[in-house]
VOPAGU-2260 file (C-alpha; in pm, 1 decimal, decimal comma):
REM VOPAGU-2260
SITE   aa  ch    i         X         Y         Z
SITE  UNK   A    0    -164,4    1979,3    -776,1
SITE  UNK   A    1    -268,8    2080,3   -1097,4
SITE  UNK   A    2    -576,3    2204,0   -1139,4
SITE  UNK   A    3    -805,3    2179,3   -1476,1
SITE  UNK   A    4   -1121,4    2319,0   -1385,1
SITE  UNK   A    5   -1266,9    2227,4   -1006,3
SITE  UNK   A    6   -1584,5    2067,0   -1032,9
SITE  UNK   A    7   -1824,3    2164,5    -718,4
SITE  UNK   A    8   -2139,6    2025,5    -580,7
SITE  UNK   A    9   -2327,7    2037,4    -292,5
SITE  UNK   A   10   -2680,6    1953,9     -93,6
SITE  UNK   A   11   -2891,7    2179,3      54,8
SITE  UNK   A   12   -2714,9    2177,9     362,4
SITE  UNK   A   13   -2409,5    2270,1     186,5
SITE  UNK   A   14   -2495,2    2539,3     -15,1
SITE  UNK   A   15   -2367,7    2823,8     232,2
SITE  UNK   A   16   -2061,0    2691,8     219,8
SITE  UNK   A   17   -2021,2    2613,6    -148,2
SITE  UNK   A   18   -2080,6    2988,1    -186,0
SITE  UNK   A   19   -1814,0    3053,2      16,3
SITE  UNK   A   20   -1637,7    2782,1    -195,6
SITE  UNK   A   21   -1701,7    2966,5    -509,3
SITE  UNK   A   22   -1558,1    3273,6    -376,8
SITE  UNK   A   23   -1246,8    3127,3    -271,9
SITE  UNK   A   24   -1170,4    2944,1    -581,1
SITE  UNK   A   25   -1250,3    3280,7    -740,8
SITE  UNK   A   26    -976,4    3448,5    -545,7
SITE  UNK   A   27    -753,7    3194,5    -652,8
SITE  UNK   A   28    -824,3    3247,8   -1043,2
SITE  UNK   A   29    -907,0    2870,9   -1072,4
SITE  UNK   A   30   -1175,0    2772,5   -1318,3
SITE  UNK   A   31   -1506,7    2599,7   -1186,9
SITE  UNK   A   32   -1787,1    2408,5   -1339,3
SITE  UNK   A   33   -2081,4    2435,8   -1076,0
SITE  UNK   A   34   -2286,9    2123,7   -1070,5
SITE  UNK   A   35   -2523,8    2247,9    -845,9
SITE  UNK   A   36   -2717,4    2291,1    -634,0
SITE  UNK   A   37   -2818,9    2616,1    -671,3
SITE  UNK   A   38   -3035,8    2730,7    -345,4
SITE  UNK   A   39   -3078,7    2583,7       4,7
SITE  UNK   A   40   -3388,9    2448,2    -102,6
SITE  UNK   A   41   -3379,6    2050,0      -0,3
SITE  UNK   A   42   -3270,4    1852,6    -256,2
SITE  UNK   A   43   -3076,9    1487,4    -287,7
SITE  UNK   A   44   -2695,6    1472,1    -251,3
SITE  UNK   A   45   -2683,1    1148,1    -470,3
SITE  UNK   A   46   -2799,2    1352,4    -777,5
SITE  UNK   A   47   -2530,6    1647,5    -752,2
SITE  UNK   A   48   -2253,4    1423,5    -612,4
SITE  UNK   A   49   -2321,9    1164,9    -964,4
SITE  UNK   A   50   -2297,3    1422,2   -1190,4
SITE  UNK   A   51   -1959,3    1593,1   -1044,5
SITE  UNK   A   52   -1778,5    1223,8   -1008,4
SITE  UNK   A   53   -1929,6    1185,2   -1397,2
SITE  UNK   A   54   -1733,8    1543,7   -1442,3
SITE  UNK   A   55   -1397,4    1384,4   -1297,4
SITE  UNK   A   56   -1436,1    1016,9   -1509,1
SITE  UNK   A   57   -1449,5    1214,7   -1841,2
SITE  UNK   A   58   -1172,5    1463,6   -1744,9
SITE  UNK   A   59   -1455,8    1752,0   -1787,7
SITE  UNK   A   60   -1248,5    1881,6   -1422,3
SITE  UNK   A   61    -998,9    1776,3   -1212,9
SITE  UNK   A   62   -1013,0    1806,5    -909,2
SITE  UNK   A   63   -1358,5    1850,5    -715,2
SITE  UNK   A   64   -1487,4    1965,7    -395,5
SITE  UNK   A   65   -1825,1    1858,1    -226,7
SITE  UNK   A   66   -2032,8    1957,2      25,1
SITE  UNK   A   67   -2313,8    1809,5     202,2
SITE  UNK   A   68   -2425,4    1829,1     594,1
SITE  UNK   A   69   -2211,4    1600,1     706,9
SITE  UNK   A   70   -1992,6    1496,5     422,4
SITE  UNK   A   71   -2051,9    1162,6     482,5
SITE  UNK   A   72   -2314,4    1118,3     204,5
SITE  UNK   A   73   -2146,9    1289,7     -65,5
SITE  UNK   A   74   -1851,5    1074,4     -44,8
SITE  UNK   A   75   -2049,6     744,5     -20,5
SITE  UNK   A   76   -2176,4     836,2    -394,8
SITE  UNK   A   77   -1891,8    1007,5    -475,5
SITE  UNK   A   78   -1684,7     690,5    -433,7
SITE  UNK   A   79   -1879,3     468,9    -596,0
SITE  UNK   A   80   -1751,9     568,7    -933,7
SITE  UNK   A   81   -1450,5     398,6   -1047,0
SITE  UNK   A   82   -1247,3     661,7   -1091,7
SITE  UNK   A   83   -1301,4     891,9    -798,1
SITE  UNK   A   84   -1116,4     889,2    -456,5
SITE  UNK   A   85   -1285,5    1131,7    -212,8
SITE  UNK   A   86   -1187,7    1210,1     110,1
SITE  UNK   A   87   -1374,4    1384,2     394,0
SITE  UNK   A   88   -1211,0    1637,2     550,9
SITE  UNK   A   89   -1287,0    1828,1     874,0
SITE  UNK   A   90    -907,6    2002,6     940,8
SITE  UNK   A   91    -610,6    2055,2     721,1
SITE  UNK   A   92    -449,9    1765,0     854,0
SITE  UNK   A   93    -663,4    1523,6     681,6
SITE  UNK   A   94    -673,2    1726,4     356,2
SITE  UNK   A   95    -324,0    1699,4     290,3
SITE  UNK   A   96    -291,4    1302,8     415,7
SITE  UNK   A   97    -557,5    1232,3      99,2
SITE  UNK   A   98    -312,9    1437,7     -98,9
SITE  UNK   A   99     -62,4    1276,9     -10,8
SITE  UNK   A  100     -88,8     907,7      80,0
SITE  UNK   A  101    -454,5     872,1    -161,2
SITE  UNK   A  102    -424,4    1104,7    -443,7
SITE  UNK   A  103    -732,2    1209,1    -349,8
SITE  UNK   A  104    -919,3    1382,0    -634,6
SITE  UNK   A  105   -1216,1    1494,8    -480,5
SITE  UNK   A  106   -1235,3    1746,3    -163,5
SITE  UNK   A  107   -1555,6    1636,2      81,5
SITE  UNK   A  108   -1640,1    1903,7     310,2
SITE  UNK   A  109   -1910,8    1881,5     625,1
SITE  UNK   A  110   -2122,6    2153,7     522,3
SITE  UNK   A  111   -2274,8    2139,2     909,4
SITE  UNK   A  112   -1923,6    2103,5    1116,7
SITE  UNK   A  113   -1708,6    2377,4     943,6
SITE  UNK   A  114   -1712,5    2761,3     929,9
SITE  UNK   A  115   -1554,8    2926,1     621,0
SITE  UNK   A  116   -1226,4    3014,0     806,7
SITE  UNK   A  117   -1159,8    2635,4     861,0
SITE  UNK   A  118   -1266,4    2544,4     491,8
SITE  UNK   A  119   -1033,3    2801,5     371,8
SITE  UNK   A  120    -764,1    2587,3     547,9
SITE  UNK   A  121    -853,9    2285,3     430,0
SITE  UNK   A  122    -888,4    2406,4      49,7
SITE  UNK   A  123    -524,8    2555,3      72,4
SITE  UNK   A  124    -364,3    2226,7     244,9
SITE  UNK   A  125    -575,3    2022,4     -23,7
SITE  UNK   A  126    -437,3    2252,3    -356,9
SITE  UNK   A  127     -80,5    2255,6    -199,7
SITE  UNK   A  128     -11,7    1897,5     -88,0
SITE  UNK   A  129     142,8    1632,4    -328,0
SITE  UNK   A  130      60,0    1282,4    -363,8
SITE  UNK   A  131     411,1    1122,7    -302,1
SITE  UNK   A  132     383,9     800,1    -494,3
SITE  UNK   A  133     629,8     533,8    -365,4
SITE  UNK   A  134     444,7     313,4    -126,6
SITE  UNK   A  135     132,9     428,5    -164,5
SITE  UNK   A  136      77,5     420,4    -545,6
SITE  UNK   A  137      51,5      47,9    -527,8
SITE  UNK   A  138    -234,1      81,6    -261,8
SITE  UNK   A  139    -427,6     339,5    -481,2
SITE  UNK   A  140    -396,3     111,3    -764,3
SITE  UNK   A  141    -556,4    -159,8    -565,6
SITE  UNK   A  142    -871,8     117,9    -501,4
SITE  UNK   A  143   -1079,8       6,6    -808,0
SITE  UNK   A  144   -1287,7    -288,8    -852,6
SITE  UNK   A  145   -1127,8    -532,5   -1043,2
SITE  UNK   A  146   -1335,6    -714,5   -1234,6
């Protein structure tokens, strides 16, 4: 994949792990844009996941990677917008299957159901795998509401 800057948001039940997040994305020397939030204080998902799938429509980053309690959220809003296909993602498996099959561009993580080993996994399937095109480019076109 390549990687522009990596957009990340997150509730306030995912704010441990978008620390951890951070850190690893650090390691990696990839660029972030942090669209918050910024504390475990409670907070809405809707408003942090809107303004990081805003950050993937105009090409501010590419890809992203969300966090809420269960993930579950996150992705609802995050796949509202046109232009965003995010996946939920609880073991590598799954991270590299919206790689590969969805062109996923957006990372969801279960801020509740993972530890940081386990995300680290997930975040280096989801950076490595390819989408492969063929077959399934016709069903990603078909993702988008045609209006």
């Amino acid at each position: 994949m390549e990687v522009k800057t990596v957009g990340v948001a997150c509730d306030h039940a995912g704010f441990a792990l978008k620390q951890f997040v951070l850190q690893y994305l650090e390691e990696k020397g990839y660029p972030v844009k942090d669209y918050g939030t910024w504390s475990d204080a409670s907070v809405d998902y809707p408003d942090f996941g809107h303004a990081l799938a805003e950050g993937i429509e105009s090409g501010e980053v590419y890809p992203g990677i969300a966090i809420c309690g269960s993930g579950e959220g996150i992705s609802i809003t995050l796949n509202k917008h046109q232009k965003v296909r995010a996946g939920l993602c609880w073991i590598p498996e799954i991270a590299h299957l919206i790689r590969q099959h969805n062109d996923a561009n957006v990372l969801v993580m279960p801020g509740r159901f993972i530890d940081n080993n386990m995300a680290r996994k997930i975040m280096d399937e989801f950076f490595t795998a390819s989408f492969e095109g063929g077959r399934h480019q016709k069903r990603v076109d078909k993702i988008p509401v045609q209006k």
